[in-house]
PDB file with one MODEL, atoms N, CA, C and O in Angstrom:
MODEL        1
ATOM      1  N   UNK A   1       0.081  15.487 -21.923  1.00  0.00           N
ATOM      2  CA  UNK A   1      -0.075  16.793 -22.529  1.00  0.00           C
ATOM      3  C   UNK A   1      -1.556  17.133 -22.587  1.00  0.00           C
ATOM      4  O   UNK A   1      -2.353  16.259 -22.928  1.00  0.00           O
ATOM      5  N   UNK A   2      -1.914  18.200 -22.313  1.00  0.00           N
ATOM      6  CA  UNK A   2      -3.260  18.690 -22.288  1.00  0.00           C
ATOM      7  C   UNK A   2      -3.240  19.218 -24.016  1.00  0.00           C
ATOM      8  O   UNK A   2      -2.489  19.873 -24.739  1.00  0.00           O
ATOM      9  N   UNK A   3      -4.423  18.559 -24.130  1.00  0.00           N
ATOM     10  CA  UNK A   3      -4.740  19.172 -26.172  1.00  0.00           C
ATOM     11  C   UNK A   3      -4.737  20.563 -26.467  1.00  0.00           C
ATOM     12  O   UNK A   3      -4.169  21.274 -27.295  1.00  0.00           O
ATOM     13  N   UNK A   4      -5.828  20.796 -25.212  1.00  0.00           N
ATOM     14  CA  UNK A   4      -6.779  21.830 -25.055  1.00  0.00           C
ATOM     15  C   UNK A   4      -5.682  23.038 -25.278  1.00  0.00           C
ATOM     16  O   UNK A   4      -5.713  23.809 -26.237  1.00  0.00           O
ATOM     17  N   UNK A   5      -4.450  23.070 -23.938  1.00  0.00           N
ATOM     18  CA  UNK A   5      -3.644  23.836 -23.822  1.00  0.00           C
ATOM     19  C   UNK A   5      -2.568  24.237 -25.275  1.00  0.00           C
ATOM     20  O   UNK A   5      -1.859  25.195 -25.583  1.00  0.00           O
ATOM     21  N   UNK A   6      -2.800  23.385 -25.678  1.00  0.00           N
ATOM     22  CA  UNK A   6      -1.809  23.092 -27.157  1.00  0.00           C
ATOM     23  C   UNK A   6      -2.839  23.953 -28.236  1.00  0.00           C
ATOM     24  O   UNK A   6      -2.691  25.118 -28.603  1.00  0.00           O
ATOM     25  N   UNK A   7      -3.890  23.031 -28.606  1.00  0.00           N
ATOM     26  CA  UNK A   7      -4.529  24.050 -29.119  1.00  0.00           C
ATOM     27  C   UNK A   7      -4.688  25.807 -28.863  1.00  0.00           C
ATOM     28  O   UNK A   7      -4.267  26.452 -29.823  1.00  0.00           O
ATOM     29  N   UNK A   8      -5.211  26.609 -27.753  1.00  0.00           N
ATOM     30  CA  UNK A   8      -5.173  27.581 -27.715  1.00  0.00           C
ATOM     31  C   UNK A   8      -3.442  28.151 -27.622  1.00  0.00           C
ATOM     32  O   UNK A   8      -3.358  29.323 -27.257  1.00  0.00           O
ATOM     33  N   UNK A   9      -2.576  27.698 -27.807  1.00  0.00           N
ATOM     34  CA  UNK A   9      -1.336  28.388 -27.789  1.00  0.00           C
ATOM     35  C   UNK A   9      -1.244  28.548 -29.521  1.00  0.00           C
ATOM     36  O   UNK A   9      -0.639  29.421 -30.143  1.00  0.00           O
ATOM     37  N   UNK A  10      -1.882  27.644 -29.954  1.00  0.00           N
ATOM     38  CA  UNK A  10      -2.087  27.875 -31.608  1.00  0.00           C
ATOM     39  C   UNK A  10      -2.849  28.484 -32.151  1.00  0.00           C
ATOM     40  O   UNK A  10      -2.736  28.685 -33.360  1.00  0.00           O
ATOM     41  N   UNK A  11      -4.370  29.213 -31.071  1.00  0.00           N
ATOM     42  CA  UNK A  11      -5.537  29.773 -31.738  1.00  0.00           C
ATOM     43  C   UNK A  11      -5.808  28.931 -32.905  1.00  0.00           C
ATOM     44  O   UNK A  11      -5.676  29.385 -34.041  1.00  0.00           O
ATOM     45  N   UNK A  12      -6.236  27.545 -32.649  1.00  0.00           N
ATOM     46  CA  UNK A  12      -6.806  26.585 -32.889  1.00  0.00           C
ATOM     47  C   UNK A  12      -8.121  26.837 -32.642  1.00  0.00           C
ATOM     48  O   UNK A  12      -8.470  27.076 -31.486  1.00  0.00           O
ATOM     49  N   UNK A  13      -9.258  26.818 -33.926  1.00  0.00           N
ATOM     50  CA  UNK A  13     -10.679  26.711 -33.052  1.00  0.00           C
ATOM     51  C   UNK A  13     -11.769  26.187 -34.314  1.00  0.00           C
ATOM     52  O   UNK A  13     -12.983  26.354 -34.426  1.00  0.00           O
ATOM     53  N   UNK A  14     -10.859  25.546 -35.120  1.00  0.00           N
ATOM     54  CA  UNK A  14     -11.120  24.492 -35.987  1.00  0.00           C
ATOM     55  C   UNK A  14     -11.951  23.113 -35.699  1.00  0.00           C
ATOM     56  O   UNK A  14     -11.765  22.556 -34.617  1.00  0.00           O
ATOM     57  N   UNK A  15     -12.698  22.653 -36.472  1.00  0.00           N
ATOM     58  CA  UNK A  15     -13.277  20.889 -35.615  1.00  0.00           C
ATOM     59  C   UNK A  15     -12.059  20.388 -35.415  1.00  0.00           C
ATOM     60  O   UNK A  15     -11.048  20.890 -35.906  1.00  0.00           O
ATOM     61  N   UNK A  16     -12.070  19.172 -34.545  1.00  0.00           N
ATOM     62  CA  UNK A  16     -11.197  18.032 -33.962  1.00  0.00           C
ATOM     63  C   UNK A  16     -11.880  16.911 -34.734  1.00  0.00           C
ATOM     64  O   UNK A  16     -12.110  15.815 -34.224  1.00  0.00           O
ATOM     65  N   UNK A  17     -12.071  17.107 -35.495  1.00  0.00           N
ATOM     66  CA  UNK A  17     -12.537  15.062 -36.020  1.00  0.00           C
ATOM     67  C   UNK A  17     -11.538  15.029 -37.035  1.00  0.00           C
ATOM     68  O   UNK A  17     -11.215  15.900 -37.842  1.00  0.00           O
ATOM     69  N   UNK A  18     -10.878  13.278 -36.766  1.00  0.00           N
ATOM     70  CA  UNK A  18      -9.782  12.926 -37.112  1.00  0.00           C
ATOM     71  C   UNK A  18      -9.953  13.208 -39.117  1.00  0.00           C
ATOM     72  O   UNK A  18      -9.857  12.169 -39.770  1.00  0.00           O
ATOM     73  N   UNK A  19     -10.141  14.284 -39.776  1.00  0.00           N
ATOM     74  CA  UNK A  19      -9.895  14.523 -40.977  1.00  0.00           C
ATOM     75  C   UNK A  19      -8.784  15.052 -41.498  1.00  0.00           C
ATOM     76  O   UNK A  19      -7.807  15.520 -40.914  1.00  0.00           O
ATOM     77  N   UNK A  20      -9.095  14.900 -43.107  1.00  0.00           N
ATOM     78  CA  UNK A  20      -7.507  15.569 -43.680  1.00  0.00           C
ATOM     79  C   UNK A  20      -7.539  16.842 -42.935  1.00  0.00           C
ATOM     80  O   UNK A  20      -6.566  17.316 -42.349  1.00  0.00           O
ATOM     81  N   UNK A  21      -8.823  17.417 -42.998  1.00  0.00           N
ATOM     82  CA  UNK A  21      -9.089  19.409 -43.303  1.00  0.00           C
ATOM     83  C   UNK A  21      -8.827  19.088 -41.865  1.00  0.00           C
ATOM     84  O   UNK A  21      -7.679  19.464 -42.100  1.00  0.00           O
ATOM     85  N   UNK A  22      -8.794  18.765 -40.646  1.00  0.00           N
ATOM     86  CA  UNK A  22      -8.207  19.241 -39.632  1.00  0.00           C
ATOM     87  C   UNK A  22      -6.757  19.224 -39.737  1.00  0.00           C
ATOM     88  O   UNK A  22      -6.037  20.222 -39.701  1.00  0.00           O
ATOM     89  N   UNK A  23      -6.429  18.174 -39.852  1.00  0.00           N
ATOM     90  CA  UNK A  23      -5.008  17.851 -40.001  1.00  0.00           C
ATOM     91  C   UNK A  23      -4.401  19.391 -40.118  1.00  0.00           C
ATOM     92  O   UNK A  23      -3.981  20.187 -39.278  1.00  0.00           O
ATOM     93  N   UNK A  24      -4.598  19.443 -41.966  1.00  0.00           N
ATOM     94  CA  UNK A  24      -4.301  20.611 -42.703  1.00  0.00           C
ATOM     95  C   UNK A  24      -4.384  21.958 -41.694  1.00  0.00           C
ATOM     96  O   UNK A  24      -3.514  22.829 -41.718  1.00  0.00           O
ATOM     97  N   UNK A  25      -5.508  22.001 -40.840  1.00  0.00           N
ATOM     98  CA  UNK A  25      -6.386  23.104 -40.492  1.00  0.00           C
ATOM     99  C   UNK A  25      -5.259  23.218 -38.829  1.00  0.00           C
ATOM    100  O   UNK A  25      -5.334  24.305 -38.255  1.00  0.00           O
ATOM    101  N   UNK A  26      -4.469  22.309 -38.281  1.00  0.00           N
ATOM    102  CA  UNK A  26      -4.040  22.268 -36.828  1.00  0.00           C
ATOM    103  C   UNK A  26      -2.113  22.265 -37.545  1.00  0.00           C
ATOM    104  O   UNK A  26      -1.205  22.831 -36.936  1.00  0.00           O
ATOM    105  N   UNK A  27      -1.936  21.616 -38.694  1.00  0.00           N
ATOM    106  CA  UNK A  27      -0.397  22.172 -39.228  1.00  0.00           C
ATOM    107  C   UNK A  27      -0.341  23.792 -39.668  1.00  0.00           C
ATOM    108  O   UNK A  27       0.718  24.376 -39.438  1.00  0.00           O
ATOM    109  N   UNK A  28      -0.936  24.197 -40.006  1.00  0.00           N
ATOM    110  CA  UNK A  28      -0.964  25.597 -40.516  1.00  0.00           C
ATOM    111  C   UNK A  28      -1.070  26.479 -39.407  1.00  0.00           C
ATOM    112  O   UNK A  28      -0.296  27.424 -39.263  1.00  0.00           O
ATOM    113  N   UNK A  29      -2.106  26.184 -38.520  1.00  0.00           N
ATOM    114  CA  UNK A  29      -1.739  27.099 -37.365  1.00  0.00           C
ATOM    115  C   UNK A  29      -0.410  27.137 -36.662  1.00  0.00           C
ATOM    116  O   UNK A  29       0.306  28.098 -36.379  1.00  0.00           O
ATOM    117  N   UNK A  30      -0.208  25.396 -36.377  1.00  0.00           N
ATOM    118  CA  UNK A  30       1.096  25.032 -35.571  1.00  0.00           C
ATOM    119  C   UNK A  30       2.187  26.136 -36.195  1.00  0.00           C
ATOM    120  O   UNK A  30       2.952  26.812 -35.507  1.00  0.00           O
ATOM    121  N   UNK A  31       2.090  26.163 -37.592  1.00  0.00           N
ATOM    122  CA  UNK A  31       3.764  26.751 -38.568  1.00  0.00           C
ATOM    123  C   UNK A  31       3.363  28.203 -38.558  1.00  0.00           C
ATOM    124  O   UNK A  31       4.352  28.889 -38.814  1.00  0.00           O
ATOM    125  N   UNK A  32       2.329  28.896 -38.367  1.00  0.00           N
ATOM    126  CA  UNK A  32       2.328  30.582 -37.843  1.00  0.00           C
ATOM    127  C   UNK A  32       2.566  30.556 -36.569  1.00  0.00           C
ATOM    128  O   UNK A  32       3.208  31.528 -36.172  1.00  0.00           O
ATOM    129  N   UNK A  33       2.313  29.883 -35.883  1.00  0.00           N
ATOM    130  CA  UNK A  33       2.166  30.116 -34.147  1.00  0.00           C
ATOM    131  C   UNK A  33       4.091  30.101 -34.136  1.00  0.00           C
ATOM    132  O   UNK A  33       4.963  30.970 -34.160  1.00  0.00           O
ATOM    133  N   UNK A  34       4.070  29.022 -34.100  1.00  0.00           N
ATOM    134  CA  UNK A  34       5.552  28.108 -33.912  1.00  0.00           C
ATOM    135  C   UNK A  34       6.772  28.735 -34.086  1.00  0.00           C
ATOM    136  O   UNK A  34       7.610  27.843 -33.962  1.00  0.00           O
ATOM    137  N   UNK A  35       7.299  29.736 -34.295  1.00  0.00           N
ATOM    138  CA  UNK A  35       8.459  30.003 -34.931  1.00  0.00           C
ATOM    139  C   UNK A  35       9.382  29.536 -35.074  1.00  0.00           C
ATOM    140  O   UNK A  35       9.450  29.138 -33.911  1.00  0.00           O
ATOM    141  N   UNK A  36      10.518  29.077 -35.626  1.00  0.00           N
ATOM    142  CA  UNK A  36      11.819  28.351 -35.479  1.00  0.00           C
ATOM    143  C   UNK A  36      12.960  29.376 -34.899  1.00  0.00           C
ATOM    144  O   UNK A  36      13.522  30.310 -35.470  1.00  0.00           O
ATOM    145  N   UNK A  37      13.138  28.768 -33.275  1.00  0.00           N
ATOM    146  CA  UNK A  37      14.313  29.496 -32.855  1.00  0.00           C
ATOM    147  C   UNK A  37      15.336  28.557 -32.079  1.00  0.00           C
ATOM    148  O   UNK A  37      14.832  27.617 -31.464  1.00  0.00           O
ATOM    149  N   UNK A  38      16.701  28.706 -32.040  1.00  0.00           N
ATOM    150  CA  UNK A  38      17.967  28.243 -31.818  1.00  0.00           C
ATOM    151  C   UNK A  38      18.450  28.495 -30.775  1.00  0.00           C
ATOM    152  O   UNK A  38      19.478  27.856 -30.551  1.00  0.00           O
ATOM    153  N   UNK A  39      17.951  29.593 -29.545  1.00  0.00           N
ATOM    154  CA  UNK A  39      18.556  30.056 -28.774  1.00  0.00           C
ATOM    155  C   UNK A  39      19.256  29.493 -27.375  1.00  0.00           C
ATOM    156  O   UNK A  39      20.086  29.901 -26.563  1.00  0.00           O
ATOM    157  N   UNK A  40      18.290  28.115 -27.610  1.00  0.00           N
ATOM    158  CA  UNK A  40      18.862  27.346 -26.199  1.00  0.00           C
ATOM    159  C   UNK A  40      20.305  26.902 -27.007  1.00  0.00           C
ATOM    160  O   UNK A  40      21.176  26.583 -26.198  1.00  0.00           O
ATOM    161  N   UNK A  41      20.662  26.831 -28.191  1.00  0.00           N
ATOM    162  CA  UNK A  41      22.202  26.482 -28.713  1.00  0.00           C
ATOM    163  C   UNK A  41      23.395  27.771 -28.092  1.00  0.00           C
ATOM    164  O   UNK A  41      24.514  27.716 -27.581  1.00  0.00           O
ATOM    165  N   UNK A  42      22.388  28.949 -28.489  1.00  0.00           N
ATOM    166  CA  UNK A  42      23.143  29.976 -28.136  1.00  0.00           C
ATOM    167  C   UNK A  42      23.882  29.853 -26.856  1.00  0.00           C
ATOM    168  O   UNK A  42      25.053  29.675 -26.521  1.00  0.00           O
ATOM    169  N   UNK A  43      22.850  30.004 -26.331  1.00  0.00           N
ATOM    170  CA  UNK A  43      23.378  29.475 -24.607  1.00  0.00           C
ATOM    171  C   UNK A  43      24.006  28.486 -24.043  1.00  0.00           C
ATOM    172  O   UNK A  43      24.498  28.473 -22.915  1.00  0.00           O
ATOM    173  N   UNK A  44      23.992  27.549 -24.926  1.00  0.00           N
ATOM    174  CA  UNK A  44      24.886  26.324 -24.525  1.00  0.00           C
ATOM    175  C   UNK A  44      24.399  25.424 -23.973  1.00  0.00           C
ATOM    176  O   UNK A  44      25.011  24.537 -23.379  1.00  0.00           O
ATOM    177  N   UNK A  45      22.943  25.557 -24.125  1.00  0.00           N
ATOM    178  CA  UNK A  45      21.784  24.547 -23.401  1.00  0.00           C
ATOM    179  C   UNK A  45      21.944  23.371 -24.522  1.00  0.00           C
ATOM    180  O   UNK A  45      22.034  23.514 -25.741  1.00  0.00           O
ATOM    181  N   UNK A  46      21.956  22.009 -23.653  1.00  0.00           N
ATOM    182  CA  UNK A  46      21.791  20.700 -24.565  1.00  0.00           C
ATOM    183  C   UNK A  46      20.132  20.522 -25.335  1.00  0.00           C
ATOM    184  O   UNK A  46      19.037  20.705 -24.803  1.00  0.00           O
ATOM    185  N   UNK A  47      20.341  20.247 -26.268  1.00  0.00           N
ATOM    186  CA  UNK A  47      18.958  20.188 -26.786  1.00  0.00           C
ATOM    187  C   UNK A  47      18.099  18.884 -26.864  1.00  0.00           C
ATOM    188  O   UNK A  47      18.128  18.158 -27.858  1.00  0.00           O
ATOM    189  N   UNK A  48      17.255  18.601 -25.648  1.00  0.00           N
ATOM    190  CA  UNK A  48      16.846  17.418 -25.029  1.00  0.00           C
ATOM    191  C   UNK A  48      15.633  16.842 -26.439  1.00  0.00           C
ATOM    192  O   UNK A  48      15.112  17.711 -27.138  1.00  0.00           O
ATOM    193  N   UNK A  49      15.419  15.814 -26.611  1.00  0.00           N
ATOM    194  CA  UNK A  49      14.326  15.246 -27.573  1.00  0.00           C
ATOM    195  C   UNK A  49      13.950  14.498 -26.635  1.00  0.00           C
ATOM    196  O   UNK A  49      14.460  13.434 -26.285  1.00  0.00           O
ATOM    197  N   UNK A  50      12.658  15.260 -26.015  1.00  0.00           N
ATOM    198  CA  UNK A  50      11.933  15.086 -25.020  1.00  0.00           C
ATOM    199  C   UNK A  50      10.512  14.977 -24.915  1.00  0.00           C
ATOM    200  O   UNK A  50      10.274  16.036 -24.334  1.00  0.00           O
ATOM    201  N   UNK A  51       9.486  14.464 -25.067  1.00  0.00           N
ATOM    202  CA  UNK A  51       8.059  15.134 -25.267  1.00  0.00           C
ATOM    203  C   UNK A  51       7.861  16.045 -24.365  1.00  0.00           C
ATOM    204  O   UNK A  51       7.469  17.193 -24.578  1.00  0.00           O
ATOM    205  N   UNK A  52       8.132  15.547 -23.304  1.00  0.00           N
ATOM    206  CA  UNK A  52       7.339  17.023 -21.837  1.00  0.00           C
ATOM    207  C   UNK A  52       8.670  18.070 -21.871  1.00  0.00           C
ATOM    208  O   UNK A  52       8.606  19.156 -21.294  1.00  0.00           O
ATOM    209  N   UNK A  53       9.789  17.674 -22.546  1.00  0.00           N
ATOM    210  CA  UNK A  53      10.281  19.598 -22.922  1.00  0.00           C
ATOM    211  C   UNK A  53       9.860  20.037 -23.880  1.00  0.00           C
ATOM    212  O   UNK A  53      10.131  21.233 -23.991  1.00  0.00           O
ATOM    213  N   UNK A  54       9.286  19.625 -24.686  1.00  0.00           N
ATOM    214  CA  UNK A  54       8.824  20.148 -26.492  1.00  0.00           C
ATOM    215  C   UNK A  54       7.544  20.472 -25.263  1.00  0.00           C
ATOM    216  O   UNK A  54       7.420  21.644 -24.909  1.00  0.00           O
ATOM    217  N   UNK A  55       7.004  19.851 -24.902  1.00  0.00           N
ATOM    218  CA  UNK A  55       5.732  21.022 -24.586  1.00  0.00           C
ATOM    219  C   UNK A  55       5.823  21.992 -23.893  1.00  0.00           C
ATOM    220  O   UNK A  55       5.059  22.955 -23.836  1.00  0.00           O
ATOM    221  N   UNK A  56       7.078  21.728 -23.138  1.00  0.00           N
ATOM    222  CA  UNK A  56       7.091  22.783 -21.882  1.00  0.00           C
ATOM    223  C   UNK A  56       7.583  24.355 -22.396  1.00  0.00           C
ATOM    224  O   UNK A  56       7.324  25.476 -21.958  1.00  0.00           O
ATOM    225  N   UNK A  57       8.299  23.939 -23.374  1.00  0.00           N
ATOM    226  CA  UNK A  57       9.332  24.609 -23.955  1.00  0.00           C
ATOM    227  C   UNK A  57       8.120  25.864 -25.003  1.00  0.00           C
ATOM    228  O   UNK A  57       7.841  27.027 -24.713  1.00  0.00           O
ATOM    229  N   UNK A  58       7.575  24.912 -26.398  1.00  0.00           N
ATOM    230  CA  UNK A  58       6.023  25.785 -26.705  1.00  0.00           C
ATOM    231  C   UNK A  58       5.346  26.076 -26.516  1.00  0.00           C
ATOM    232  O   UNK A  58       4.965  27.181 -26.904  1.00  0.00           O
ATOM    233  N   UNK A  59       4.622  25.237 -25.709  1.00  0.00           N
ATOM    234  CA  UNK A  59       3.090  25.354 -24.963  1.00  0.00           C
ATOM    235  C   UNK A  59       3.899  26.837 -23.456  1.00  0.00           C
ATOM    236  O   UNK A  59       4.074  28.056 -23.440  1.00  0.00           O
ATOM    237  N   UNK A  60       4.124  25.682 -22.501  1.00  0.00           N
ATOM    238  CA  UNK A  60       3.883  26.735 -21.252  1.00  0.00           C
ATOM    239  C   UNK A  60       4.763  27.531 -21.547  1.00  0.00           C
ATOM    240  O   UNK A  60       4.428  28.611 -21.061  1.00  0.00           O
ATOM    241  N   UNK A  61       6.163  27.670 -22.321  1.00  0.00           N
ATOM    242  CA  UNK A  61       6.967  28.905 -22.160  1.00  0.00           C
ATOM    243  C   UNK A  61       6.495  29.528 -23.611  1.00  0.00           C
ATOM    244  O   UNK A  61       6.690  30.740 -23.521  1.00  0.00           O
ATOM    245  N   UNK A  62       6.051  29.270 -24.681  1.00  0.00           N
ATOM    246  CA  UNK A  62       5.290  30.132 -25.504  1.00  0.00           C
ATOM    247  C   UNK A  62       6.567  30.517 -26.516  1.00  0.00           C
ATOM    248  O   UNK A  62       6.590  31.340 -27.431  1.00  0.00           O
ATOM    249  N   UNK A  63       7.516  29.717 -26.076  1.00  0.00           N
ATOM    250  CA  UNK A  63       8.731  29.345 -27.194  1.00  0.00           C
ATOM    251  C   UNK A  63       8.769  28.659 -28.654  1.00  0.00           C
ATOM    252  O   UNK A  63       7.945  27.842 -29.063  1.00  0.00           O
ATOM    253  N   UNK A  64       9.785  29.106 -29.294  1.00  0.00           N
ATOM    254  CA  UNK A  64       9.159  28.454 -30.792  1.00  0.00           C
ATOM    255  C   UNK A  64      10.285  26.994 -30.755  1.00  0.00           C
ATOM    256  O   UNK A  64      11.196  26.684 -29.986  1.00  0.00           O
ATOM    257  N   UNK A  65       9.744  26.386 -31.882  1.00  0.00           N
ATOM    258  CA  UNK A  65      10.589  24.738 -31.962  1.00  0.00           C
ATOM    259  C   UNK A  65      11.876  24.782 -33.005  1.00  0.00           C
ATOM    260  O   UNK A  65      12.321  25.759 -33.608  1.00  0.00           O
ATOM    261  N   UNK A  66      12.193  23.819 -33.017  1.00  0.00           N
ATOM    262  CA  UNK A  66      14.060  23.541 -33.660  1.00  0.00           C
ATOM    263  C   UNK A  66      13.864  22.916 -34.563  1.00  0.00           C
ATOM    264  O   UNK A  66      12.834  22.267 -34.377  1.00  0.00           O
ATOM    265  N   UNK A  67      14.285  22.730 -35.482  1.00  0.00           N
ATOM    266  CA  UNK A  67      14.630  21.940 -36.844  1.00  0.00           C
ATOM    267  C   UNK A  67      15.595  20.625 -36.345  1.00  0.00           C
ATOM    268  O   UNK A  67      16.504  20.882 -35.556  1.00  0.00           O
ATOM    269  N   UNK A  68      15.444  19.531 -36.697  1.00  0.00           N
ATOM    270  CA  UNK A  68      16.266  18.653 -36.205  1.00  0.00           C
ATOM    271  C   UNK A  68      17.236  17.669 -37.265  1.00  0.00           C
ATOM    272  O   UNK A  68      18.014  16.838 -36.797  1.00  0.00           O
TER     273      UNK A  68
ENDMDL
END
């Protein structure tokens, strides 16, 4: 996974040093950016627990994540 790419899908532009205040500072963006949507259920798509579909899925398709 590219960071970089992850970050700007979050408008991330916070420091990166391993602190709480980033932490804090890269979850808060993640949960505005992120939305929670269901729709691959809709469709009847299996819902893979995957790392390179969770990125493919937020990052390059700009899709929001699932509750599990």
């Amino acid at each position: 996974m590219d960071a970089c790419v992850y970050l700007r899908r979050l408008g991330y532009h916070g420091a990166l040093a391993p602190t709480v205040r980033t932490l804090r500072g890269l979850s808060r963006r993640h949960m505005l950016s992120v939305p929670f949507e269901n729709l691959d259920i809709g469709r009847g798509r299996a819902i893979a627990l995957d790392v390179e579909r969770f990125v493919a899925k937020i990052v390059r398709e700009r899709r929001g994540g699932f509750c599990y």
